[in-house]
N, C-alpha and C positions, 0 to 999 in steps of 0.2 A: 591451158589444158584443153582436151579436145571431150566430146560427146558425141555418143552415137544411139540415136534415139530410134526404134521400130517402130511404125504403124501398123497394127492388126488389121487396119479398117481401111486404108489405101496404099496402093503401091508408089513409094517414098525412098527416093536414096540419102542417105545417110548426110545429117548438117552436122560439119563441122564448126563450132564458134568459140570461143572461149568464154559466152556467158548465154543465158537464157534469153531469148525473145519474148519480152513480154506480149506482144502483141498476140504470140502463135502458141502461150504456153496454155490454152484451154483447147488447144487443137485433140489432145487424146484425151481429155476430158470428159465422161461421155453423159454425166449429170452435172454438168457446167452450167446449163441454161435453168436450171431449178434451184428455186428458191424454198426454203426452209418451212414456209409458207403454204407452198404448191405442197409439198410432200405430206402436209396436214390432212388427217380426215375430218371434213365438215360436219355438219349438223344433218345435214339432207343425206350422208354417206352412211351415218349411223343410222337413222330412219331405213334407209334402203337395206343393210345388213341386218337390222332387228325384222324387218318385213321379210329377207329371205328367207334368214332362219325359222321366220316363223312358217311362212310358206313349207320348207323344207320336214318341221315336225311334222304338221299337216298332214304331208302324202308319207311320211315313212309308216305314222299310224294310220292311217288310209290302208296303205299295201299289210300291216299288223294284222288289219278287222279283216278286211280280205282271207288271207292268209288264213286266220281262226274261223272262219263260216263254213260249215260244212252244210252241203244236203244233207237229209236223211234217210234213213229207209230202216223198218221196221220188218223186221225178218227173223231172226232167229239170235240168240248173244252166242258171241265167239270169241274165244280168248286169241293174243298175240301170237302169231304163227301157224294160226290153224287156215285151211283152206277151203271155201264155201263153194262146192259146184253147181248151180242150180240154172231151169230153165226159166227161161221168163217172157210175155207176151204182153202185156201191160203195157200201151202205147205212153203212159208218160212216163213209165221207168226206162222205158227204151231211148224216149228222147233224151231222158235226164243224163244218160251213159253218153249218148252221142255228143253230149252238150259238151260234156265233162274231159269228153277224149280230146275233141276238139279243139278244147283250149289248153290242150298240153295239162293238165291235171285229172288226170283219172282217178279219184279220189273219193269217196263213199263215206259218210258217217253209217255205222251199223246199230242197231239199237237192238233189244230183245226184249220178251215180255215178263214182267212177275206178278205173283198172282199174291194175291193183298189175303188176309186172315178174314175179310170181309167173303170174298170168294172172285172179289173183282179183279180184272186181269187190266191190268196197266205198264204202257211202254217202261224201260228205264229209264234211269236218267245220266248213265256213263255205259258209253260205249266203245268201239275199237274205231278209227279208219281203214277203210279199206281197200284196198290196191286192184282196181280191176285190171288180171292179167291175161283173160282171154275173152273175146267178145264175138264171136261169131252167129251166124245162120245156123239153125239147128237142123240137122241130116232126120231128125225123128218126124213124123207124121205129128199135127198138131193133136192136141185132145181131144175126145169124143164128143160130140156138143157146140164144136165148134163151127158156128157158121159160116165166116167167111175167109175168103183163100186170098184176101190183096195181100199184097207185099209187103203191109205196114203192121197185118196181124199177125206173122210168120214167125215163131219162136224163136229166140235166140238162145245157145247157150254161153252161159257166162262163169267166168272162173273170179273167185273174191280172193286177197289172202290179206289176212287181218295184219295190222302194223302198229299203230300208236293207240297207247286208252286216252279217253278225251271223258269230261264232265260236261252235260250243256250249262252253259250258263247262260240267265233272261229267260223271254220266251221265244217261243218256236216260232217263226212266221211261214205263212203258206205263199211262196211265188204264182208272179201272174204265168208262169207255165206250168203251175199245177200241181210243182212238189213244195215239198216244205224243207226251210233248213233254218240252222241256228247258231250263235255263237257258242264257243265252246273252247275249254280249257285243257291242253294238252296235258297227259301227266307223264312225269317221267319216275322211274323207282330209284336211281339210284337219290333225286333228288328228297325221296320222300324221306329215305334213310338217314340219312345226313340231317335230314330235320328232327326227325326221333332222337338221333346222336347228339344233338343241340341239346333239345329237350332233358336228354341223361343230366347235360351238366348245370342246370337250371336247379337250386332248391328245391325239395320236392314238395308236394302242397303237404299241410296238414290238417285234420278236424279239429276239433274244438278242445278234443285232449291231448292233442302234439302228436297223435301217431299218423306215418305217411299213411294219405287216402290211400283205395286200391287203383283207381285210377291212375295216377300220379305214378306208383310203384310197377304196374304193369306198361304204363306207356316209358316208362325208364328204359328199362331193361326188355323190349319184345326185340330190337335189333338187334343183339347176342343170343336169345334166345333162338330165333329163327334161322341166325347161322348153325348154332348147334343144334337144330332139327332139320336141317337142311342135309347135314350130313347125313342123316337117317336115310335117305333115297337109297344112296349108293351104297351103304356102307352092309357090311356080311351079317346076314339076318340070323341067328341060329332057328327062328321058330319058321324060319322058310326051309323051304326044302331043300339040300342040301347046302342049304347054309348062304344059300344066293339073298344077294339084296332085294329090298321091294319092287325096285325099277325092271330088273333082270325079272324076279318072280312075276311079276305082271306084265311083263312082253310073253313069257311063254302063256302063260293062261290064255291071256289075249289070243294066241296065233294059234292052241286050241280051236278056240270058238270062233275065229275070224268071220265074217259074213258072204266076204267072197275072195279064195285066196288071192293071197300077198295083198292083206290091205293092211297092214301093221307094217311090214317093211315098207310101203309105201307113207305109211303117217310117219313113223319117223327119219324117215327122207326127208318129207315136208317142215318136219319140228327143227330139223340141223340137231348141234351137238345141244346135249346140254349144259345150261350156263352151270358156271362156277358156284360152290357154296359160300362165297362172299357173297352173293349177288344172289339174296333170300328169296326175294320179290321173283324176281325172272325165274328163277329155277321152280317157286311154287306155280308159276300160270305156265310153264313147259310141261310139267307132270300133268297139270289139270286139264292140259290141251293130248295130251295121252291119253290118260284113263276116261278122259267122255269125249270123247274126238266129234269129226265130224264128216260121213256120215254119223251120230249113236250109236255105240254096241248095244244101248239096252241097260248100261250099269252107271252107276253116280250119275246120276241125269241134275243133280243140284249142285253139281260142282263148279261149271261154267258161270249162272249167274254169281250163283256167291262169293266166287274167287272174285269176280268184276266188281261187286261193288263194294265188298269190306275193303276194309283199310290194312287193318294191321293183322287181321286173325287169319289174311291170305295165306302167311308167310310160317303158320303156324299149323299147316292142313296134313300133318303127314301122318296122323292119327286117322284121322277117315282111311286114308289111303293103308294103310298096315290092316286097318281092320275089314275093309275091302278085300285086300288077298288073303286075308285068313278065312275070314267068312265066305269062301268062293262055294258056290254048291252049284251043279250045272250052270255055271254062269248066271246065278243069279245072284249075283255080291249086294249085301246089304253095307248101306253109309248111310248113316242117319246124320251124321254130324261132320261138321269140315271143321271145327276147332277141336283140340283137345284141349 
């Protein structure tokens, strides 16, 4: 019998023999020369792979802390989507923008103030990130007062637009350039929901006589609730005038009293569509970035912080907001309350 044997790895014409050569049969072999042995991993190879890996954790949570450290800056609270234009001259918030652009992350922790039942005014402690989208030299003449004309004191205007709510977590540290920043914990809604929804299927707590606590009962059920108050926004009001929803009724109020036209067609330019009423969370901080925008109309001036830092009674604000446009008297709508 004959055999016609291919080499991949040299150019070989064809042996004819009628048996195998031992001598040439590890010729296309190509781990012929390894031993069972050699293909073993040692003691020093597992040392070396548990040291990579380790290494490797290392810098992934390295780049994690990174990642989660934001500056700070203490300005004003702004909900998701809303857009901050302000002037500014302040040589270390200028550097701090520079610093920030520079390294491909333009990125802002935004914090805002509340005022304590003491009467004392204290930063928060959740705020937005924010996206700086315009950073220029300002065409305005600096403020009155101002002494000097170098290049380094020359306003700049700058555009914010608010993106992710973040919690700090720790404390704050002050950098040797001057600002301060801190760790901090992104939040996301859809995930908060999903946790409530856990929560739902969890036994409920009970007191000391078997009946569900009120807590237990209200954190149950606020994810159903807040979808069916969500549809409240949209949905046809009869006590509105002709029958428009609250969203519709408070666009036109609004564009009434606007501050300087078309600033309403322009906020909700800036806001996009509104989210869906699955999506309780997001669609209550859209409203809330409506009705108390930024610049202020002047009306729900408590709605910004407190949508920011409740939890679950955000989702539940469409009671302020109803009794907001009913109670409209020249623009001065009263809200006392964001839950109902």
């Amino acid at each position: 019998s004959s055999r016609c044997v291919p080499s991949s790895h040299r150019m070989l014409n064809c042996i004819f023999s009628s048996k195998v050569d031992t001598e040439n049969s590890n010729d296309f072999d190509d781990f012929a020369e390894f031993s069972s042995t050699q293909l073993a991993s040692s003691d020093e190879d597992v040392k070396d792979d548990s040291s990579f890996l380790s290494d490797l954790q290392s810098r992934v949570q390295e780049v994690e802390d990174k990642s989660n450290k934001l500056p700070l800056m203490i300005l004003d609270t702004m909900l998701p989507r809303q857009i901050l234009q302000i002037q500014i001259q302040h040589e270390t918030l200028k550097a701090l923008m520079k610093h920030r652009v520079s390294q491909e992350t333009p990125t802002l922790g935004m914090l805002g103030m509340a005022k304590l039942s003491t009467g004392q005014t204290v930063p928060l402690k959740t705020g937005v990130e924010v996206h700086i989208i315009q950073m220029e030299k300002s065409t305005d003449k600096p403020p009155t007062g101002t002494t000097s004309n170098t290049e380094s004191s020359e306003p700049w205007d700058v555009s914010l637009r608010a993106g992710r709510r973040f919690v700090i977590e720790g404390e704050v540290d002050k950098t040797e350039e001057g600002w301060t920043e801190a760790q901090v914990k992104f939040l996301d809604s859809q995930e908060e929901e999903e946790k409530e929804v856990q929560e739902f299927s969890k036994p409920s707590m009970v007191d000391a006589s078997g009946k569900p606590t009120e807590v237990s009962a209200g954190d149950r059920l606020s994810v159903a609730r807040a979808i069916s108050k969500s549809k409240q926004f949209t949905e046809p009001n009869m006590n509105m005038k002709n029958g428009a929803s609250l969203v519709d009724r408070w666009i036109e109020l609004a564009k009434e009293n606007e501050r300087q036209p078309g600033q309403i067609d322009a906020l909700l330019k800036q806001l996009g569509e509104m989210p869906p009423e699955y999506e309780p969370t997001e669609r209550a901080f859209w409203v809330g970035a409506l009705i108390n925008p930024l610049p202020s109309m002047g009306v729900a001036m408590e709605i910004r912080p407190a949508l920011l830092v409740s939890k679950k009674s955000r989702r539940e604000g469409s009671g302020c907001f109803g009794r907001s446009v009913e109670k409209h008297q020249a623009y001065g709508w009263e809200c006392t309350n964001v839950v109902v």
